[in-house]
N, CA, C and O of each residue as an XYZ file, in Angstrom:
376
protein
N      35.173      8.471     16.729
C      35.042      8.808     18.142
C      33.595      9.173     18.466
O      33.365      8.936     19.652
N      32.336      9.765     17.687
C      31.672     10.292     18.244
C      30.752      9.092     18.158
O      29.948      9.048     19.088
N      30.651      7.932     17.121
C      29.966      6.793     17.071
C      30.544      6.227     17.959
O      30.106      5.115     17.663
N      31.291      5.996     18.985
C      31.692      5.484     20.348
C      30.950      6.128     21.236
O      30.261      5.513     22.050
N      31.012      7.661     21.176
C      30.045      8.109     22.262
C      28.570      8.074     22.092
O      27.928      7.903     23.128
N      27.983      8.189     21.097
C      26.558      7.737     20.492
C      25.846      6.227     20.886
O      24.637      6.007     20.963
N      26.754      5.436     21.069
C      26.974      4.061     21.351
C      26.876      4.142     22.921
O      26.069      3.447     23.537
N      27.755      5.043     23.554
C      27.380      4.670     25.288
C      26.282      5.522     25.725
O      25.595      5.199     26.693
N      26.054      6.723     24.987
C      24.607      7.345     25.244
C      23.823      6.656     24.952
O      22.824      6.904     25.628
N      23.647      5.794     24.228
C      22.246      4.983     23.624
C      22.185      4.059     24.767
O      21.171      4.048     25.465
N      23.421      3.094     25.082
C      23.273      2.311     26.191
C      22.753      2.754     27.544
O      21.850      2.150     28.124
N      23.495      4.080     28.137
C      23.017      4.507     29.029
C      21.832      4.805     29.106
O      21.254      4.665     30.184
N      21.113      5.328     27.904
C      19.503      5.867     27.876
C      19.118      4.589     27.809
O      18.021      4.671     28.363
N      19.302      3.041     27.408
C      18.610      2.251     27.542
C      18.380      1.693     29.037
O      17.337      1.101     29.318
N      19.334      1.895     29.923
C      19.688      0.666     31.415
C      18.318      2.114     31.673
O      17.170      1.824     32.008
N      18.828      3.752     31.407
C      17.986      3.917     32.106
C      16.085      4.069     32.055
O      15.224      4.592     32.763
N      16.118      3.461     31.080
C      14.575      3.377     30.826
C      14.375      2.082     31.433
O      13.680      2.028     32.448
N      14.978      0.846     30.871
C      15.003     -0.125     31.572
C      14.819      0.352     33.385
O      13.763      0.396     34.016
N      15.709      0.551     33.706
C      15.410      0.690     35.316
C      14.093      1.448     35.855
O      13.652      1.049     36.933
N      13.454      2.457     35.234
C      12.315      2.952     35.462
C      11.375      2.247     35.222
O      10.523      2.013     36.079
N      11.339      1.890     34.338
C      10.287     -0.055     33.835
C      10.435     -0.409     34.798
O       9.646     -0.118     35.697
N      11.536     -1.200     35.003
C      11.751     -2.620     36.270
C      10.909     -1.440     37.654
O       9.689     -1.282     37.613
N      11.565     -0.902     38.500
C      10.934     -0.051     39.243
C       9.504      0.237     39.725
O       8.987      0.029     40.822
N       8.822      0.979     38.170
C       7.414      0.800     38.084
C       6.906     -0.597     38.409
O       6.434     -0.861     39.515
N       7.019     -1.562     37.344
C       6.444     -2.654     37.504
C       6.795     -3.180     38.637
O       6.019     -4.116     38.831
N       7.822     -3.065     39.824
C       7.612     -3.675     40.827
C       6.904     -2.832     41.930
O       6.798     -3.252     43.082
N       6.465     -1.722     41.557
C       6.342     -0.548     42.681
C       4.414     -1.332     42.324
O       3.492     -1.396     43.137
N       4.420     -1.699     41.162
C       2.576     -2.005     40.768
C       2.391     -3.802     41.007
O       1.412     -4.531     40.844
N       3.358     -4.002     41.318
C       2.967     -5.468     41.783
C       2.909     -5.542     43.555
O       2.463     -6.435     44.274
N       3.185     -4.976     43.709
C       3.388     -4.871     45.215
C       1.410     -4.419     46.221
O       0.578     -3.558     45.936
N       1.411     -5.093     46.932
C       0.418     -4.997     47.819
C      -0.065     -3.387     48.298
O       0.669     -2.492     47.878
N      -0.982     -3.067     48.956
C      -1.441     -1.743     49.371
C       0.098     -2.012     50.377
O       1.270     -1.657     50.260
N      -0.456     -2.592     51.083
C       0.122     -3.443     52.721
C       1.721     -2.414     52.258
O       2.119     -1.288     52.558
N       2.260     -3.562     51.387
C       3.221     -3.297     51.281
C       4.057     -2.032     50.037
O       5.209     -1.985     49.606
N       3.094     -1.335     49.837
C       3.405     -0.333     49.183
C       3.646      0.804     50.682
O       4.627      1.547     50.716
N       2.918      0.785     51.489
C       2.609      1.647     52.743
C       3.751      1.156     53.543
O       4.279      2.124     54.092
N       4.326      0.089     53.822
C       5.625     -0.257     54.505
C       6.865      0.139     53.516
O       8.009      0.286     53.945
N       6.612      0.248     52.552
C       8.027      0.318     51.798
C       7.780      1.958     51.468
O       8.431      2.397     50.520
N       7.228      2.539     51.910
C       7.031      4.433     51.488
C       7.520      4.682     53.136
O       8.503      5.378     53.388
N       6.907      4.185     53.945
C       7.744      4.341     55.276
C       8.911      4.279     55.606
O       9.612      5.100     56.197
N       9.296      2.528     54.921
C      11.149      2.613     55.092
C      11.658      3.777     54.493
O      12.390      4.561     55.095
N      11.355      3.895     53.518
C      12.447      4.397     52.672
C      12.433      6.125     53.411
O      13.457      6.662     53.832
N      11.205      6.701     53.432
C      11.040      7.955     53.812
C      11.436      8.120     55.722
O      11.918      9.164     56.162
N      11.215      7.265     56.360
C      12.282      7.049     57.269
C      13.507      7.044     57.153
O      14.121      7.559     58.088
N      14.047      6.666     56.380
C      15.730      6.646     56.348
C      16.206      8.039     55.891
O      17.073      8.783     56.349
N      15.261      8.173     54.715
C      15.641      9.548     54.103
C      15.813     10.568     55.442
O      16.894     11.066     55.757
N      14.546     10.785     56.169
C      14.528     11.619     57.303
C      15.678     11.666     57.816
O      16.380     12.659     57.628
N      16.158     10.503     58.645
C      17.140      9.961     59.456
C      18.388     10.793     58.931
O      18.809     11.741     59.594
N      18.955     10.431     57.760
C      20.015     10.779     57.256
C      19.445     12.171     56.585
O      20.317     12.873     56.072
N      18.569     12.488     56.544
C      19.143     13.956     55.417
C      19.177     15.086     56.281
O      20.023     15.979     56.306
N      17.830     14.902     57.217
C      17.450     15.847     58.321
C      18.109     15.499     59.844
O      18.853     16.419     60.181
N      18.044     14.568     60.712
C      18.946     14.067     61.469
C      20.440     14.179     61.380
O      21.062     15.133     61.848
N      20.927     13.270     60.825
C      22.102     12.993     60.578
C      23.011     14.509     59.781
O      23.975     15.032     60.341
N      22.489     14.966     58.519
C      23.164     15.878     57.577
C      24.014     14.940     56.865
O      25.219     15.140     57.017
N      23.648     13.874     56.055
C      24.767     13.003     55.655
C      24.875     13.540     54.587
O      24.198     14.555     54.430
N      25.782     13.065     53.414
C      26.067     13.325     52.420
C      25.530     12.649     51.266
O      25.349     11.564     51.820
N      25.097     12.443     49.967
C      24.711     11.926     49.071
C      24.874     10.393     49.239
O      23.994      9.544     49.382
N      26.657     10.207     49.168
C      27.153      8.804     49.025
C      26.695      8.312     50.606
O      26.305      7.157     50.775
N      26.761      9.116     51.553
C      26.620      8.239     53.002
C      25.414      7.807     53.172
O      25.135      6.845     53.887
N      24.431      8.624     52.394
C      22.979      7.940     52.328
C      22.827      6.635     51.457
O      22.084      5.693     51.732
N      23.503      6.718     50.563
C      23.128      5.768     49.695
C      24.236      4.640     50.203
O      23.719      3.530     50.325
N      25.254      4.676     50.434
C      26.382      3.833     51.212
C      25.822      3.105     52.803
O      25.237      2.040     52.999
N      26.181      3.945     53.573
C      25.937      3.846     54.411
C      24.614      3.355     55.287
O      24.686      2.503     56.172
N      23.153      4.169     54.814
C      21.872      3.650     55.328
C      21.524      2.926     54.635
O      21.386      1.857     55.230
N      21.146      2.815     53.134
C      20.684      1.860     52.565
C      21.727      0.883     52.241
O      21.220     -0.057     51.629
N      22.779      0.763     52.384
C      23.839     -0.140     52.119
C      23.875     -0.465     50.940
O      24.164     -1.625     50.644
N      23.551      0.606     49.848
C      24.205      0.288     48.171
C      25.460      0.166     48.069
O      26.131      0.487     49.049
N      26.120     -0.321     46.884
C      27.233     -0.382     46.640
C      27.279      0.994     45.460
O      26.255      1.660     45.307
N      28.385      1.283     44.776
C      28.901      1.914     43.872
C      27.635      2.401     42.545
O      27.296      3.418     41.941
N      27.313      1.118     42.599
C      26.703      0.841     41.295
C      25.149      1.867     41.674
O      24.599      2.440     40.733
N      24.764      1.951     42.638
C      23.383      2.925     42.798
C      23.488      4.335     42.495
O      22.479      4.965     42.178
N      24.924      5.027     42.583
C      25.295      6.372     42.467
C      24.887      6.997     41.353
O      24.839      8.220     41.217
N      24.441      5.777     40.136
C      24.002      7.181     38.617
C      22.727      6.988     39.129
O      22.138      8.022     39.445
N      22.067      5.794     39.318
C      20.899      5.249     39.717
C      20.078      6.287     40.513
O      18.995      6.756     40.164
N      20.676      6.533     41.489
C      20.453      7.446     42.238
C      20.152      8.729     41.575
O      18.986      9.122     41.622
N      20.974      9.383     41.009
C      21.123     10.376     40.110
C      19.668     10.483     39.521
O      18.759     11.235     39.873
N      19.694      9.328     38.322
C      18.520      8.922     37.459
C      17.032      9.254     38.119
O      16.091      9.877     37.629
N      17.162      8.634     39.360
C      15.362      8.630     39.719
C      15.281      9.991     40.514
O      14.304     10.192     41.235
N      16.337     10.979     40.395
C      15.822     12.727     40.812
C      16.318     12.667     42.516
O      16.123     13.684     43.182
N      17.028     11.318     43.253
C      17.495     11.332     44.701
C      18.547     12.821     44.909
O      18.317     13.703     45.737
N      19.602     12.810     44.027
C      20.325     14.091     44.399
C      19.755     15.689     43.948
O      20.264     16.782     44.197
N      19.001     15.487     43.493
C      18.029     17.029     43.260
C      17.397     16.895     44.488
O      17.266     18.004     45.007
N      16.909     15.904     45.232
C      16.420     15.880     46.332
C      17.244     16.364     47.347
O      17.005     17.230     48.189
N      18.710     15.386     47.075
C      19.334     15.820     48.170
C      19.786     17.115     48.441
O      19.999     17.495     49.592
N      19.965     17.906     47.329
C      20.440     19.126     46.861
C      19.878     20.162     47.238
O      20.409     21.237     47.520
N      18.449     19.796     47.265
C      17.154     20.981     47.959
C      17.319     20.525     49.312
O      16.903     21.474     49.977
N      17.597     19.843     49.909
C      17.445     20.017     51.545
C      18.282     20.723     51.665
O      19.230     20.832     50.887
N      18.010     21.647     53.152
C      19.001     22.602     53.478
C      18.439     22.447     54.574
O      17.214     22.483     54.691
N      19.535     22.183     55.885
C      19.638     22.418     57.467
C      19.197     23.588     57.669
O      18.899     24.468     56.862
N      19.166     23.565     58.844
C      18.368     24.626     59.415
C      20.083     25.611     59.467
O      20.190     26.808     59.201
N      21.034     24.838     59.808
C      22.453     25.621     60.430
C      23.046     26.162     59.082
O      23.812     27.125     59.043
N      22.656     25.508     58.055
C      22.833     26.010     56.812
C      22.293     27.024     56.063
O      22.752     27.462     55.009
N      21.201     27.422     56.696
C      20.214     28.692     56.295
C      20.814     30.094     57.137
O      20.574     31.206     56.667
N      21.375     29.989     58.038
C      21.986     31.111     58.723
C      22.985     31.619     58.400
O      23.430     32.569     59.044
C-alpha cells in the first residue's frame, strides 16, 4: 500500500513541476506586448470576481475563466487559493 502511494506522490510531484516548466517557458516566450495584455486579463478578472463579485474559488476558476475540473489542483499548485484565502471583503472585516 504505501508503494502505491509513493507512486501517486511521485506522479503528482512530477505533472507538478512539469506544469511550472510549461508555464514559465510560455510566460518567457511571450512578447513585452503581450506579457502586459495577459497580466491585465488575468488581474482584471481576478478583480472582477474576488473584489466585485465575492465569488468563490470554483466560480472563479469555473465560471470567469471557464476552466473545467481539471484546473482545481492546478489552481491550488500555482498559490491561486492562498490568494483567494487572503482576500477579505470589506463586509467580511466587520
Amino acid at each position: 500500500m504505501e508503494n502505491e502511494y509513493d507512486n501517486i506522490k511521485l506522479a503528482y510531484e512530477e505533472v507538478t513541476v512539469a506544469n511550472e516548466t510549461n508555464a514559465e517557458n510560455f510566460w518567457e516566450s511571450l512578447s513585452y506586448d503581450d506579457k502586459c495584455n495577459a497580466f491585465h486579463a488575468v488581474v482584471s478578472r481576478l478583480v472582477q470576481s474576488e473584489i466585485t463579485d465575492n465569488r468563490s474559488y470554483r466560480g472563479t476558476l469555473y465560471d470567469v475563466f471557464k476552466f473545467g475540473p481539471e484546473m482545481y489542483v492546478r489552481g491550488m499548485d500555482c498559490g491561486y487559493m492562498i490568494l483567494h484565502n487572503s482576500i477579505i471583503s470589506e463586509k467580511d472585516k466587520k
